[in-house]
Biopython code that builds the backbone (N, CA, C, O; Angstrom):
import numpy as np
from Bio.PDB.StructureBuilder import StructureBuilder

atoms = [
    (1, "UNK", "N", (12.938, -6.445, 8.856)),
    (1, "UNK", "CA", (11.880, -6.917, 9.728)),
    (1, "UNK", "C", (11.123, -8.049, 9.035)),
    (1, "UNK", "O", (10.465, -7.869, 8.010)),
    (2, "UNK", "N", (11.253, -9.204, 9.642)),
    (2, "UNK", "CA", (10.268, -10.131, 9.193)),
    (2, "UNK", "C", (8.961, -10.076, 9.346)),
    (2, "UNK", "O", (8.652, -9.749, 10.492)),
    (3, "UNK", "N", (8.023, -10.279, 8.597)),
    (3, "UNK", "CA", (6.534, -10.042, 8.613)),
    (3, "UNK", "C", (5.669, -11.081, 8.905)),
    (3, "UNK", "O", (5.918, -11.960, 8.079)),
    (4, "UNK", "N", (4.546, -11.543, 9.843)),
    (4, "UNK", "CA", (3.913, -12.565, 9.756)),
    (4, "UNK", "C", (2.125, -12.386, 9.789)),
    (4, "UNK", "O", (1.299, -11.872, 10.543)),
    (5, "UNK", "N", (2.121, -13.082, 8.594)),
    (5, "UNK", "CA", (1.041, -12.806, 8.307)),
    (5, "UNK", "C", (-0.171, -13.135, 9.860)),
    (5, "UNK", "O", (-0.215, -14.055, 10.677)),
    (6, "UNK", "N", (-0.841, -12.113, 9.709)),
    (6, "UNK", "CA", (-1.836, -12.362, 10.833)),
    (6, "UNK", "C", (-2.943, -13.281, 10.668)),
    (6, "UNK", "O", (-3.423, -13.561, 11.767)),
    (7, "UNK", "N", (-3.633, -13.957, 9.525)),
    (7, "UNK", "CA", (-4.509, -14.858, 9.022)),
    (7, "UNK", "C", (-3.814, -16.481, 9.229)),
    (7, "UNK", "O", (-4.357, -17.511, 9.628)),
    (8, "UNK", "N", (-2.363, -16.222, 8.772)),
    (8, "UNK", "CA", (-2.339, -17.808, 8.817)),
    (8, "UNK", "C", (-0.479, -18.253, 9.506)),
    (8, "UNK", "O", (0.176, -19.288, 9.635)),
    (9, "UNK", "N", (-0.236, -16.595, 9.817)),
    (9, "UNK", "CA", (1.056, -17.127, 10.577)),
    (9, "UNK", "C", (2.349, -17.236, 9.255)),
    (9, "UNK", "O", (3.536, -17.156, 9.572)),
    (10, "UNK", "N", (1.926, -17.421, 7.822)),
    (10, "UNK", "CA", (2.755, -17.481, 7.348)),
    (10, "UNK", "C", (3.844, -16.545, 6.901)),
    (10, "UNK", "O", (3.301, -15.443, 6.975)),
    (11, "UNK", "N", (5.104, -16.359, 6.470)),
    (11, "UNK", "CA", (5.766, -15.415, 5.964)),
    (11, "UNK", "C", (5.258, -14.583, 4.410)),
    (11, "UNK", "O", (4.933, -14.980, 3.291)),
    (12, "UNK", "N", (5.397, -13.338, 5.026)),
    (12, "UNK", "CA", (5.050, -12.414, 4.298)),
    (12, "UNK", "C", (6.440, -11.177, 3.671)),
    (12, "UNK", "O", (7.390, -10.580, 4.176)),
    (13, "UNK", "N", (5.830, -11.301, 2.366)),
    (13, "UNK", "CA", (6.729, -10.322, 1.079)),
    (13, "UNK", "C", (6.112, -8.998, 1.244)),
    (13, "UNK", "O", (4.948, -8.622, 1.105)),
    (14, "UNK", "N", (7.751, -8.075, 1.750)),
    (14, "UNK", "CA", (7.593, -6.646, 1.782)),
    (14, "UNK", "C", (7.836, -6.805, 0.017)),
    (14, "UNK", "O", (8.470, -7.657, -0.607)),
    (15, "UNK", "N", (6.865, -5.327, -0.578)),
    (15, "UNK", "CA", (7.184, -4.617, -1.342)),
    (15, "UNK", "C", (6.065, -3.260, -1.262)),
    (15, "UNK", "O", (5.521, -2.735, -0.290)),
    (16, "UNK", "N", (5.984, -2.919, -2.938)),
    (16, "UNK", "CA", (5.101, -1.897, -2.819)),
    (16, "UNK", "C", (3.193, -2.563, -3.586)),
    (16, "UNK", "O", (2.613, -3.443, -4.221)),
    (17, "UNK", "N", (3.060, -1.322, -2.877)),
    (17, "UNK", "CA", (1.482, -1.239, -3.977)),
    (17, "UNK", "C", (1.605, 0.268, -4.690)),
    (17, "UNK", "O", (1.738, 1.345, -4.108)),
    (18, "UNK", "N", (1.527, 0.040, -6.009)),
    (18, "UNK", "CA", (1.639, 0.845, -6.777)),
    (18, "UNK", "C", (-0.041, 1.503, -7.746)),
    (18, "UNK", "O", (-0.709, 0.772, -8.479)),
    (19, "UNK", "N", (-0.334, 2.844, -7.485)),
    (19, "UNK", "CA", (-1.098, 3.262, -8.406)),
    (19, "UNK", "C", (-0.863, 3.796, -9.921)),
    (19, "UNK", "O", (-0.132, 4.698, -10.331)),
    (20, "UNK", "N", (-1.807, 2.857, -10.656)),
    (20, "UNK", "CA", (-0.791, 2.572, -12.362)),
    (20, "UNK", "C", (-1.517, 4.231, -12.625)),
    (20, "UNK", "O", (-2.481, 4.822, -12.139)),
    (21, "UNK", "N", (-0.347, 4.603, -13.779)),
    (21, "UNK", "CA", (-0.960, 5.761, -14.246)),
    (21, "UNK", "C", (-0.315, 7.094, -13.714)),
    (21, "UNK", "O", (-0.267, 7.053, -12.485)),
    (22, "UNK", "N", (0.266, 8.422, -14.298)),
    (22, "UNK", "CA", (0.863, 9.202, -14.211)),
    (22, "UNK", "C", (-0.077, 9.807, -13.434)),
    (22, "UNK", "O", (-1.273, 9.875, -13.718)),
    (23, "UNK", "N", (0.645, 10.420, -12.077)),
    (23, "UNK", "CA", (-0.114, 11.685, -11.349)),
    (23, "UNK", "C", (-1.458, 10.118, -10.500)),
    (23, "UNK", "O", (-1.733, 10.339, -9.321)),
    (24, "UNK", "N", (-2.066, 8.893, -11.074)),
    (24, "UNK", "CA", (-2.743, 8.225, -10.417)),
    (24, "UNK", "C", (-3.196, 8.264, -8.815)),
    (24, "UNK", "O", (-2.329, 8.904, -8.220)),
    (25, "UNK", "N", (-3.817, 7.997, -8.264)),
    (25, "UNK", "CA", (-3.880, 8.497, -6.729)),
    (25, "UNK", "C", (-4.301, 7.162, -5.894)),
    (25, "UNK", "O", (-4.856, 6.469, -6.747)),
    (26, "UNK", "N", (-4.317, 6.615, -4.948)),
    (26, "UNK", "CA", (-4.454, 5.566, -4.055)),
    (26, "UNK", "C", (-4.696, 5.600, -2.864)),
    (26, "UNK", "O", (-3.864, 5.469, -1.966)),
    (27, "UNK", "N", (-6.575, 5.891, -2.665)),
    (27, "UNK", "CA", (-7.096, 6.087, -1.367)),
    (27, "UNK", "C", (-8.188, 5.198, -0.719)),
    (27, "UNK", "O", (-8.851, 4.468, -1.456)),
    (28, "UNK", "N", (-8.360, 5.212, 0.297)),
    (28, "UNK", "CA", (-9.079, 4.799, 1.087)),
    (28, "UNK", "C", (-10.481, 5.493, 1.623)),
    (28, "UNK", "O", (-10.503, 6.331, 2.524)),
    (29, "UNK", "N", (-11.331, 5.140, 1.113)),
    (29, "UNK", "CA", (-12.896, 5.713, 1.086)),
    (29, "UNK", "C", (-13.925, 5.440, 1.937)),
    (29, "UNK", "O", (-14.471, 4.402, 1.562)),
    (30, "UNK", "N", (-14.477, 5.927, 2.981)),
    (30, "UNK", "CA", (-15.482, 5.633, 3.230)),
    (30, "UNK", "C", (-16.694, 6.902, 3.680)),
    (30, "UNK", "O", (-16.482, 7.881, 4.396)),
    (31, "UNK", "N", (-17.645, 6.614, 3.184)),
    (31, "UNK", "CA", (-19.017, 7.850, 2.570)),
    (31, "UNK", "C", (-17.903, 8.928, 1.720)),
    (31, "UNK", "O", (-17.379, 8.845, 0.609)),
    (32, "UNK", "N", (-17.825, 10.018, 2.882)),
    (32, "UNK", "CA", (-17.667, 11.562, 1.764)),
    (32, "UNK", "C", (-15.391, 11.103, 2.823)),
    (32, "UNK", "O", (-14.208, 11.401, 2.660)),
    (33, "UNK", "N", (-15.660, 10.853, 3.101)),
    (33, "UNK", "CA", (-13.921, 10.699, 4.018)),
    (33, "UNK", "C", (-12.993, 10.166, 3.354)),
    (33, "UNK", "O", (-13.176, 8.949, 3.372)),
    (34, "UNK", "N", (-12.000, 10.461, 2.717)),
    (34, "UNK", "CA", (-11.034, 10.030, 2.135)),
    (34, "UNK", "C", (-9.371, 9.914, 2.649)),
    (34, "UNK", "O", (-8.909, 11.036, 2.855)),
    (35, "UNK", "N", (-8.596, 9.031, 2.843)),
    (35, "UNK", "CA", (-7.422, 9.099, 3.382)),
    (35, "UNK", "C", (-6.286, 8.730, 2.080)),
    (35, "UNK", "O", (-6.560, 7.704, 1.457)),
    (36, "UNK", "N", (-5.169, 9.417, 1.682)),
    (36, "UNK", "CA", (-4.188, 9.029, 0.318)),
    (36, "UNK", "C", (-3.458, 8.650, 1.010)),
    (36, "UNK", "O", (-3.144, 9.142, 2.094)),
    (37, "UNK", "N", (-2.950, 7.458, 0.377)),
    (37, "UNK", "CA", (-2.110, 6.307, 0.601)),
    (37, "UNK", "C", (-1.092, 6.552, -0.545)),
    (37, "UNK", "O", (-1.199, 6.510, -1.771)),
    (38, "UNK", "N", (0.288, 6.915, 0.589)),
    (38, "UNK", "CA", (1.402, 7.170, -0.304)),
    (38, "UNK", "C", (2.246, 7.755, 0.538)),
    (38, "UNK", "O", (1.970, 8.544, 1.442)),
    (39, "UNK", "N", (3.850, 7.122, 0.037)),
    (39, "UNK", "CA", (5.006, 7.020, 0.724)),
    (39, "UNK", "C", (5.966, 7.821, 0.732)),
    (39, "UNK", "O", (6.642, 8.209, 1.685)),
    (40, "UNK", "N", (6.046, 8.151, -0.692)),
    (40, "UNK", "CA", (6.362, 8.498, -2.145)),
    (40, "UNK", "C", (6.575, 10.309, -1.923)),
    (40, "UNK", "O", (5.562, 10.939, -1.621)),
    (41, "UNK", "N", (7.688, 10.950, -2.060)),
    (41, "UNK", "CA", (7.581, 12.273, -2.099)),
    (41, "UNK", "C", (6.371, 13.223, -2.989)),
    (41, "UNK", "O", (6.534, 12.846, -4.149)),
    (42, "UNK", "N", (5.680, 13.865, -2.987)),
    (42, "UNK", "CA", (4.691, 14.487, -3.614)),
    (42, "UNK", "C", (4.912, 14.951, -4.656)),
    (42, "UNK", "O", (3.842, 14.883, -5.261)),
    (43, "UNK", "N", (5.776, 15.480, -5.396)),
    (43, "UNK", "CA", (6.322, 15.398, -6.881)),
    (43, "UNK", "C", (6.099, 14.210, -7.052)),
    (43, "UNK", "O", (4.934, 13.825, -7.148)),
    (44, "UNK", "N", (7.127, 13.363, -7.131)),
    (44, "UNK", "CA", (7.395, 11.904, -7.417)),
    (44, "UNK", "C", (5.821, 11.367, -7.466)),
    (44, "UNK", "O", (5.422, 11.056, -8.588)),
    (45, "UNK", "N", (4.733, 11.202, -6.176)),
    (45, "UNK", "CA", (3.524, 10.764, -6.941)),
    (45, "UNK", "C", (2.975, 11.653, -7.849)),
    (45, "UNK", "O", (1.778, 11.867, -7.655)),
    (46, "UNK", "N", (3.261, 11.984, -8.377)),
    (46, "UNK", "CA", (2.336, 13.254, -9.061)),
    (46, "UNK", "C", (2.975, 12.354, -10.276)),
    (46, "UNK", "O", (2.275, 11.610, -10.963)),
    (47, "UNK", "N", (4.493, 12.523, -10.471)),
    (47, "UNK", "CA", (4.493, 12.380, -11.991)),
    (47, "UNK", "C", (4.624, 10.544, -11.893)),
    (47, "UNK", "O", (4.094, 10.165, -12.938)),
    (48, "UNK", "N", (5.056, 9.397, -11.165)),
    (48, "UNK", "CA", (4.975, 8.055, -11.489)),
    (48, "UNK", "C", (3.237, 7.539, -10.804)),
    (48, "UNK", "O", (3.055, 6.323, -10.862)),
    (49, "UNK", "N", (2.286, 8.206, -10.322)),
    (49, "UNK", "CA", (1.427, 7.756, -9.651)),
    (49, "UNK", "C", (2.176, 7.260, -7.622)),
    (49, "UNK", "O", (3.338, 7.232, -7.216)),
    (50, "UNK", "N", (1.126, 7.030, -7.039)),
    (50, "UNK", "CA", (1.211, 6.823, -5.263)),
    (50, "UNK", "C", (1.525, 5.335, -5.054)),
    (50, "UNK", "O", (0.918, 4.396, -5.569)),
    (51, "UNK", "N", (2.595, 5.267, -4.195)),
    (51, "UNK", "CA", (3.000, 4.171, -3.877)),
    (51, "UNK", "C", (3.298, 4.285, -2.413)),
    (51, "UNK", "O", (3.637, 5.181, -1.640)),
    (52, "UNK", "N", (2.978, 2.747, -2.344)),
    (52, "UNK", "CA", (3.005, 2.351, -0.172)),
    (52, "UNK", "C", (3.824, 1.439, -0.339)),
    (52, "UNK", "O", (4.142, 0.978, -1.435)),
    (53, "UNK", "N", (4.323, 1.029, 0.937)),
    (53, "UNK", "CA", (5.119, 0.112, 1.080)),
    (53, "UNK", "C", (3.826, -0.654, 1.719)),
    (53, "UNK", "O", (2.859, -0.101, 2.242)),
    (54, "UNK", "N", (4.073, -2.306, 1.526)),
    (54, "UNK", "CA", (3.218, -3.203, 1.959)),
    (54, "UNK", "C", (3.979, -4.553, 1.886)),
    (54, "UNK", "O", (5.078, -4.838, 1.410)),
    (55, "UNK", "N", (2.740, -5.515, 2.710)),
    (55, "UNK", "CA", (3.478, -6.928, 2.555)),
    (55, "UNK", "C", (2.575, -7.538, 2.228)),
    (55, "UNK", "O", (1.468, -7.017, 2.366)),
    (56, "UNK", "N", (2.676, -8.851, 1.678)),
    (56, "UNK", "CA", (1.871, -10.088, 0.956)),
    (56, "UNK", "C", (2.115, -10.876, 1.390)),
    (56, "UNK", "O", (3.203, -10.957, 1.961)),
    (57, "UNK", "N", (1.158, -11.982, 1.356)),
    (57, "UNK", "CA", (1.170, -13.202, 1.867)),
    (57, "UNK", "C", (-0.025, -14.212, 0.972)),
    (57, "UNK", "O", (-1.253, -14.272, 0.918)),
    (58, "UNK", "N", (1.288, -15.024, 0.255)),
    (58, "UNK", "CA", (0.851, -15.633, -1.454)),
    (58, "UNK", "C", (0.220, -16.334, -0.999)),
    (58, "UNK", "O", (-0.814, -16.450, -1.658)),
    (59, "UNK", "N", (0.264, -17.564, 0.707)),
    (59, "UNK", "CA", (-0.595, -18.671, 1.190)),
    (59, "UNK", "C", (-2.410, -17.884, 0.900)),
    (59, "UNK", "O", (-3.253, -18.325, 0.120)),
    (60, "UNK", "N", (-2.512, -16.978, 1.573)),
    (60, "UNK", "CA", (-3.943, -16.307, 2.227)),
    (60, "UNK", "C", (-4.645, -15.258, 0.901)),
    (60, "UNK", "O", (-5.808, -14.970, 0.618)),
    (61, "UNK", "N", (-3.269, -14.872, 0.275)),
    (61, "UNK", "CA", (-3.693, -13.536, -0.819)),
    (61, "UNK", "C", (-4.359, -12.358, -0.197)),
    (61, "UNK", "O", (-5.359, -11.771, -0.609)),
    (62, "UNK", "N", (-3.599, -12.091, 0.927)),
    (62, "UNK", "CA", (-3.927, -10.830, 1.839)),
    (62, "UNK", "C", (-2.727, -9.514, 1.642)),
    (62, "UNK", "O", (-1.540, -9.825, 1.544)),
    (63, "UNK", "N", (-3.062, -8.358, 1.606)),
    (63, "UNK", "CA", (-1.970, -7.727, 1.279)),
    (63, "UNK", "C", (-2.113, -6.601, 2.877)),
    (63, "UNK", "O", (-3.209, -6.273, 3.331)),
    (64, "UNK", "N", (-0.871, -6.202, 3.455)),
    (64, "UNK", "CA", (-0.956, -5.527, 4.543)),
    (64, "UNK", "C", (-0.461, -4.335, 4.512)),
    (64, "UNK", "O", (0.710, -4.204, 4.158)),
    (65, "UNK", "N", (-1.171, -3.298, 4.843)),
    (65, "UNK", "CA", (-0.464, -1.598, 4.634)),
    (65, "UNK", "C", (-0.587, -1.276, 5.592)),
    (65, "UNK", "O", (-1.556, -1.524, 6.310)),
    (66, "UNK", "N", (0.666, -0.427, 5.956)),
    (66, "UNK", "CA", (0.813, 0.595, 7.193)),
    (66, "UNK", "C", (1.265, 1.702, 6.692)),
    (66, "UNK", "O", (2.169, 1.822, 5.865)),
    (67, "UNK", "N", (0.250, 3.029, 7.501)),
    (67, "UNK", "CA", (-0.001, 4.045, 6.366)),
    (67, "UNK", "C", (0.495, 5.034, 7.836)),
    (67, "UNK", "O", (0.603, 4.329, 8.840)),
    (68, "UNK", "N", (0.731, 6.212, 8.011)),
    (68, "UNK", "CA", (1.257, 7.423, 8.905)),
    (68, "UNK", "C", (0.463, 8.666, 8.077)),
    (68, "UNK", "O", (0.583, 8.876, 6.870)),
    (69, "UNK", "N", (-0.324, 9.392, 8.957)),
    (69, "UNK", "CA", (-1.169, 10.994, 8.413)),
    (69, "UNK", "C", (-0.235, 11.856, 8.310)),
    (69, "UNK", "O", (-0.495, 13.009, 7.966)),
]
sb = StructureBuilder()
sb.init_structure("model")
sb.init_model(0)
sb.init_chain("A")
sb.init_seg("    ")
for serial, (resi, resn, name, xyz) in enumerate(atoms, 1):
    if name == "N":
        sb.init_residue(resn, " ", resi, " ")
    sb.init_atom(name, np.array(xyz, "f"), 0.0, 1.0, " ", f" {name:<3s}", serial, name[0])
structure = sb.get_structure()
């Protein structure tokens, strides 16, 4: 699937976003509400840290995640 960036139209790089650090965690906060961001079988984040799949876009320096509960 080709990706286009929504800011400037340009082409956008699938990869991951990675949380550095063993067991590390990668969430989304707002007040006391928290959502974990991760793709990644639940062992697997536990022992390399949480990883998403995402895309970039080097023109804008915007990064895009699509996340599923």
């Amino acid at each position: 699937m080709n990706m286009r960036c929504p800011y400037c139209e340009g082409k956008m790089r699938k990869d991951q976003l990675h949380a550095v650090g063993a067991g590390a965690g990668l969430e989304w906060k707002e007040d006391s509400e928290s959502l974990r961001l991760n793709t990644d079988p639940e062992l697997a984040a536990r022992i390399s840290g949480d990883r998403i799949a995402a895309y970039n876009c080097d023109f804008c320096r915007k990064i895009i995640v699509s996340y599923e509960y």
